[in-house]
Steps between C-alpha positions, in 0.01 A plus 500: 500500500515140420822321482596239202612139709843517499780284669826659638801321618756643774842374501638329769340181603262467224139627642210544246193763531159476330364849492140547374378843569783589745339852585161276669785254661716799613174649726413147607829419643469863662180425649569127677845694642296719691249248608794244629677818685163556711450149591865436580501846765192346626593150549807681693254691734296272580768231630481390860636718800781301578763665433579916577359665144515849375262667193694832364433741249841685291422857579731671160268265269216587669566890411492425130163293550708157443380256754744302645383243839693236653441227754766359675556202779765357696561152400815481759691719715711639276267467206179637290284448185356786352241539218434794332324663188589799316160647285547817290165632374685758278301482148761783428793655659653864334341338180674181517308146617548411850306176610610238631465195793795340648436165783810447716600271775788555704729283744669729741784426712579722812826511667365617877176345483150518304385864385819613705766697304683448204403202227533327180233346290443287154176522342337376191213718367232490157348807307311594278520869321355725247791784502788709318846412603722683727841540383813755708621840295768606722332577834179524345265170464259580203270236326516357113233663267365160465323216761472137520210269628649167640580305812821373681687362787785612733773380741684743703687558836401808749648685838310660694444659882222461768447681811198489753480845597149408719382157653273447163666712225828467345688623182610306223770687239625263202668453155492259290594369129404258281570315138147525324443289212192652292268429228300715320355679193610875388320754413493913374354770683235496285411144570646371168659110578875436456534222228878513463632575847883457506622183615876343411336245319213555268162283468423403135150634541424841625429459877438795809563229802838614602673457821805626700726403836682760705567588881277754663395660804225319605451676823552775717284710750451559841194284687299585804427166675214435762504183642226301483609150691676484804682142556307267735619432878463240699 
């Protein structure tokens, strides 16, 4: 489906989009997200032994096939940057679409010492998504009978746990929450676009590039870390 050049204005500071077929920009944007996440956990890897470094994999993701990895490294005693990347291959999930790629990095702050104990971390993370929006009912968390194609950004804050339970292996538990700011285009189950999504002030052209802010989880798991580093003595 070929989409008419539009232009659509969001309030706030003033910011303008040109949007010629937004379905073919919507995949592209999907595609370089990926491609960035891969080089970014790579660059990470491949860094120089200097420092004590752990690669770890978050075990409940990995039970729904969503692939989560990290690589973290001790920058001081008491401190770490992590980089991680969340990839769910999930075409569709209980009939609802379930793709997406987030790329994270994380400064950690111990109070004992590095990968010791209790923690708090900031991180800023990108992604890129194809998928139907979760939303609470009660107890329940269910997912709109709609999706959205777009890309975004995130801020958050996290706490979380480590403990070495064996000279190379330790466990990581964390939580963590973010404000997301999103943009994207909406569409029916049956792949029909979303010209008139609702928005508190409307565009004087019909236009599907929406977007939307709002605090989320942005993490949570349990990771099995190996270490693959061990700080140099003299």
């Amino acid at each position: 489906m070929v989409i008419e050049r539009s232009v659509s204005v969001l309030r706030g500071p003033a910011f303008f989009v040109h949007l010629p077929e937004t379905d073919m920009l919507m995949k592209r944007s999907f595609r370089r997200g990926f491609r960035f996440a891969v080089l970014f956990l790579a660059l990470g890897c491949c860094r120089q032994a200097a420092a004590q470094g752990y690669v770890k994999l978050n075990l409940p993701y990995a039970l729904v096939c969503v692939v989560n990895p990290a690589v973290e490294f001790a920058v001081t005693p008491h401190s770490t940057l992590q980089t991680e990347v969340v990839i769910s291959p999930w075409k569709s999930f209980n009939g609802h679409h379930m793709t997406f790629g987030i790329l994270m990095g994380e400064y950690r702050r111990y109070f004992r010492g590095h990968n010791d104990g209790w923690y708090l971390g900031a991180n800023l993370g990108m992604m890129a998504f194809d998928m139907s929006k979760p939303y609470r009912d009660g107890w329940s968390l269910k997912f709109e009978n709609r999706y959205s194609k777009g890309y975004g950004m995130m801020i958050g804050l996290c706490v979380g746990y480590e403990y070495r339970f064996r000279e190379r292996w330790l466990v990581d538990a964390f939580l963590g929450w973010a404000y997301m700011s999103s943009f994207y285009n909406g569409y029916a189950m049956n792949g029909e676009i979303d010209m008139y999504p609702h928005r508190p002030v409307e565009p004087e052209y019909p236009d599907p590039f929406n977007g939307s802010s709002e605090w989320y989880p942005n993490k949570i798991g349990v990771s099995i870390g190996y270490r693959i580093f061990q700080p140099r003595t003299k």
